[in-house]
C-alpha positions as semicolon CSV with decimal commas, in nm:
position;residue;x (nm);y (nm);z (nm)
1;X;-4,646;-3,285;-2,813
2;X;-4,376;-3,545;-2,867
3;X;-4,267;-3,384;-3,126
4;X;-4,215;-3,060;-2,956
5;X;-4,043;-3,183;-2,677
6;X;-3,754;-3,397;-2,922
7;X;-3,691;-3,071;-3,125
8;X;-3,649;-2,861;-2,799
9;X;-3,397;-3,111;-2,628
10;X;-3,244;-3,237;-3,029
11;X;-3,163;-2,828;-3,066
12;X;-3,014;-2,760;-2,731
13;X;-2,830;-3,061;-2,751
14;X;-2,672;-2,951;-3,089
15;X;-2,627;-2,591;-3,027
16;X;-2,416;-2,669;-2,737
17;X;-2,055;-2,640;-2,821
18;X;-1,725;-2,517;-2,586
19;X;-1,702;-2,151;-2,544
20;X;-1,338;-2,008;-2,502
21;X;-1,430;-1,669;-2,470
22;X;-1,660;-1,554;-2,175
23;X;-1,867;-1,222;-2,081
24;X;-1,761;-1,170;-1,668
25;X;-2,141;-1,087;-1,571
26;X;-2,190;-1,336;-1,286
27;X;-2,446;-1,625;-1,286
28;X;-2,668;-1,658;-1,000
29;X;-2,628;-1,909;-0,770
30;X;-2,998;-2,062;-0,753
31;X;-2,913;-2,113;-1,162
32;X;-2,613;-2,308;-1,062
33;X;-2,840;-2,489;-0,799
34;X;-3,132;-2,599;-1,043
35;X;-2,866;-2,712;-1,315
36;X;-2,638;-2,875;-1,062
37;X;-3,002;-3,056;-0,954
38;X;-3,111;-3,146;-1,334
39;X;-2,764;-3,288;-1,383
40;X;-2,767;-3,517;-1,063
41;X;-3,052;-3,732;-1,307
42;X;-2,761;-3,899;-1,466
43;X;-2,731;-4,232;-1,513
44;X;-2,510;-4,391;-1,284
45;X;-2,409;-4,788;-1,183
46;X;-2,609;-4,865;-0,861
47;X;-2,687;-4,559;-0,831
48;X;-2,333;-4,469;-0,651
49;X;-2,386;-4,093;-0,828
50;X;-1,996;-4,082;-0,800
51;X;-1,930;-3,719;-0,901
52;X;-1,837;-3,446;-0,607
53;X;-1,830;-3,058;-0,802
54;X;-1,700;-2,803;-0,628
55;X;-1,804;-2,439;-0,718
56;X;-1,592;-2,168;-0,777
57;X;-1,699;-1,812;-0,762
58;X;-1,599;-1,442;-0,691
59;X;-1,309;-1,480;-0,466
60;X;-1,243;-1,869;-0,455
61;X;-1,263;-1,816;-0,853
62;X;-0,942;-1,583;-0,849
63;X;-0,773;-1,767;-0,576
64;X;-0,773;-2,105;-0,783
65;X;-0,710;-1,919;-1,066
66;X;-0,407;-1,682;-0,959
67;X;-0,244;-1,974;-0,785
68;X;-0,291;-2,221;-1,080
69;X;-0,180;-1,977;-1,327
70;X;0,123;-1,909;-1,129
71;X;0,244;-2,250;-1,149
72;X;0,195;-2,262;-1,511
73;X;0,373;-1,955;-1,563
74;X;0,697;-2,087;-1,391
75;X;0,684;-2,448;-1,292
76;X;0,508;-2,641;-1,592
77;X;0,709;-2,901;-1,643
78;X;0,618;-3,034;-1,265
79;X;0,262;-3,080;-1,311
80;X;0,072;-3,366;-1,484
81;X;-0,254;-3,536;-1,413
82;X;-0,346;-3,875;-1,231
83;X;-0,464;-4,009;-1,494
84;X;-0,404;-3,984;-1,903
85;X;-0,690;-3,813;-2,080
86;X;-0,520;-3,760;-2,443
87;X;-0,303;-4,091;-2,569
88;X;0,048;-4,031;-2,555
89;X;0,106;-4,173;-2,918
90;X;-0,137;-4,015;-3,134
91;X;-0,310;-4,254;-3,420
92;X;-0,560;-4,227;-3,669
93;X;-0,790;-4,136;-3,716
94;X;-0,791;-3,911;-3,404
95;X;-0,490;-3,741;-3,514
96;X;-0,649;-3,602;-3,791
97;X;-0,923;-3,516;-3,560
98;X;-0,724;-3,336;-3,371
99;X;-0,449;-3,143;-3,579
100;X;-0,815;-3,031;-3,766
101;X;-0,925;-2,871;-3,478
102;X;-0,635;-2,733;-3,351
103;X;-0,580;-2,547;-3,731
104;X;-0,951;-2,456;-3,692
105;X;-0,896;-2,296;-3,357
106;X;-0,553;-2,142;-3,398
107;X;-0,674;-1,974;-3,762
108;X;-1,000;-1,806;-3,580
109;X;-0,718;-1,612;-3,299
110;X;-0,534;-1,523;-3,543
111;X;-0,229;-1,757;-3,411
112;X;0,062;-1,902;-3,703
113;X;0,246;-2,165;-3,640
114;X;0,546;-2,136;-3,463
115;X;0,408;-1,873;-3,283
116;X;0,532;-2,056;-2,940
117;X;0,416;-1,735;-2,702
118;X;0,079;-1,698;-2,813
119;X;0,004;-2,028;-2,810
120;X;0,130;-2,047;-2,474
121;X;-0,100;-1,748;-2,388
122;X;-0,357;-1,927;-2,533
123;X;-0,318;-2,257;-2,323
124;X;-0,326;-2,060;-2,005
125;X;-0,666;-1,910;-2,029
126;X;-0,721;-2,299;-1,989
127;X;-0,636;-2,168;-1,628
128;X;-0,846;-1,879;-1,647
129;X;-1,182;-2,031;-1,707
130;X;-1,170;-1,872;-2,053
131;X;-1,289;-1,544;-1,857
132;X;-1,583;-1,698;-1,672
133;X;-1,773;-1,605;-1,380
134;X;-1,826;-2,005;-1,261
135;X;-1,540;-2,244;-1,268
136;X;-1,648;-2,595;-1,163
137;X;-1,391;-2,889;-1,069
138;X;-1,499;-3,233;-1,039
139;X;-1,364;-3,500;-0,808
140;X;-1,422;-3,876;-0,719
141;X;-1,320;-4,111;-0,464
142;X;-1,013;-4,251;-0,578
143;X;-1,108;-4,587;-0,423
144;X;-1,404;-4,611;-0,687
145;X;-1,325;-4,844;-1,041
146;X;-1,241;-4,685;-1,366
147;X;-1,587;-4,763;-1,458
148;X;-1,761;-4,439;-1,285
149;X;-1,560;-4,217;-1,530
150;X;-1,825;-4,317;-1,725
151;X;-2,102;-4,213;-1,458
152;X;-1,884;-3,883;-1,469
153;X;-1,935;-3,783;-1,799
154;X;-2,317;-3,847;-1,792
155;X;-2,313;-3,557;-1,539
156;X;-2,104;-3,360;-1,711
157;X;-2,290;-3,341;-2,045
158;X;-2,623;-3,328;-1,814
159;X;-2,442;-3,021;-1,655
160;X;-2,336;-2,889;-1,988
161;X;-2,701;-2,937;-2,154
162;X;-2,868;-2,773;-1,862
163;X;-2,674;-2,477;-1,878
164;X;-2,713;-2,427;-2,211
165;X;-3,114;-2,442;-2,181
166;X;-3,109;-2,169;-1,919
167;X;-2,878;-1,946;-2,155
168;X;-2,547;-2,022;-2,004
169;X;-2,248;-2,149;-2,201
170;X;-1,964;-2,439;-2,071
171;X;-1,598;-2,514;-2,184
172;X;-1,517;-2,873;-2,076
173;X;-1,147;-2,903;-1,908
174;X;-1,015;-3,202;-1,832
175;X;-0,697;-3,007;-1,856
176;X;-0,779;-2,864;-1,524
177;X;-0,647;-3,192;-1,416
178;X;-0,256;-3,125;-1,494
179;X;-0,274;-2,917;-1,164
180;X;-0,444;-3,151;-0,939
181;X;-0,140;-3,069;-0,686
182;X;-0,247;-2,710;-0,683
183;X;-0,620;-2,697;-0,672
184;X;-0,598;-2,990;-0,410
185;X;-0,390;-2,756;-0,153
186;X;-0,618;-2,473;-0,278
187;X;-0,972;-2,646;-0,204
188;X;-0,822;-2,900;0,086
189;X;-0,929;-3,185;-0,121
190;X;-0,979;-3,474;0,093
191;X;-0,655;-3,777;0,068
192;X;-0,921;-3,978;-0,110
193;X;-1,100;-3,706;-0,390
194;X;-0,910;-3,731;-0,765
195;X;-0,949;-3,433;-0,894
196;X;-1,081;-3,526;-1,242
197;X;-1,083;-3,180;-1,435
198;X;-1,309;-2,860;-1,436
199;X;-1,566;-2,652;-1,632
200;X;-1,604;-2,307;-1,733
201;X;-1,984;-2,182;-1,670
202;X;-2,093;-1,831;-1,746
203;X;-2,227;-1,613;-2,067
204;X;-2,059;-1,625;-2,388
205;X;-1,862;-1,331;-2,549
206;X;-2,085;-1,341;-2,887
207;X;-1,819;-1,080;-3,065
208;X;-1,511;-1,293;-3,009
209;X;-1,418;-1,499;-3,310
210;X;-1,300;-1,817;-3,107
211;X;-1,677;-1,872;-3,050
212;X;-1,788;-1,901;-3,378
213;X;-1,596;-2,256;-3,373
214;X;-1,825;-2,485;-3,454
215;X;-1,647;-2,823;-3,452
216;X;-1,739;-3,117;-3,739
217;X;-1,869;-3,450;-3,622
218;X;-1,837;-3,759;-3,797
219;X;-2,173;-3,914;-3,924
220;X;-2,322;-4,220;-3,781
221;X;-2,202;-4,417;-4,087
222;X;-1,841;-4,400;-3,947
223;X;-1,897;-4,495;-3,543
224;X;-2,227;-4,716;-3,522
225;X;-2,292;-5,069;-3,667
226;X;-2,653;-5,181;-3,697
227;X;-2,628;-5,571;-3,620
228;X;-2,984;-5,690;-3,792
229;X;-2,923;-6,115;-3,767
């Protein structure tokens, strides 16, 4: 029985991975309700459970998304996040991590380098959920330590791992974050919420090539120590 259970939760856990492509057929809201209730189990420091989502569908969806996109499309340059979520000097051996990726991703939609446009294309259906029916952005209260970003991201991979089980695919985005401003205004975020990034939630595209990324991971060799004395 033990047995059973570890495959079930080891293979869901490993065929989760972030969709950029997504099918528009919508997901019901009692399946956002049970996940969202699943992923409220995570761990969190004295039990604060930190995390605030905010669901986006049908017409909130588009409005988030239209005025978002917008600013992308002609202000940019005026829009960062609260807080810094990639380093601004890049080192190794995440830069390698990284550029590997990025080739990976770039190859599969058929983007060269230098192409500036398409890549720019690209970035913005950051800002488009990827084409999902569910967008999810998460918030805190700003007042709360740096610590509970780590409370955060026990919900989000619950979020992500419950999904998956019921046949539903994610995209993490803390690049949802570069237009707190925006989303903010657009959701009347409280003076106190930090808008921390989103999450695209819906059913994978299974003919688009971007999906078949399936990103390497290090093994445990190279990120855990076994201290034995």
């Amino acid at each position: 029985m033990a047995n059973n259970v570890s495959k079930i939760v080891d293979d869901v856990i490993q065929s989760r991975r972030s969709i950029r492509a997504f099918r528009p057929d919508p997901v019901s809201q009692d399946a956002i309700q049970q996940i969202l209730e699943v992923a409220s189990r995570a761990v969190s420091a004295g039990n604060m459970q930190p995390w605030r989502v905010y669901v986006l569908t049908g017409a909130s969806l588009k409005r988030v998304v239209d005025a978002v996109c917008q600013a992308f499309d002609t202000e940019p340059e005026k829009h960062t996040s609260e807080y810094e979520y990639l380093p601004k000097k890049n080192f190794e051996p995440y830069l390698s991590r990284r550029r590997k990726i990025g080739l990976a991703m770039y190859s599969l939609l058929g983007i060269e380098r230098g192409d500036a446009e398409r890549m720019r294309l690209q970035h913005r259906r950051n800002f488009e959920f990827f084409g999902a029916s569910v967008g999810l952005i998460f918030t805190m209260d700003r007042k709360l330590p740096a610590a509970c970003f780590m409370d955060q991201g026990a919900f989000w991979q619950n979020i992500m791992i419950a999904a998956k089980a019921r046949g539903l695919d994610t995209c993490m985005q803390t690049i949802w974050s570069d237009y707190c401003r925006i989303v903010t205004r657009e959701l009347n975020l409280g003076e106190d919420e930090m808008m921390l990034g989103g999450m695209a939630m819906g059913y994978a595209d299974q003919d688009a090539p971007i999906n078949t990324l399936l990103p390497e991971r290090v093994p445990v060799s190279e990120f855990a120590t076994f201290v034995q004395k």
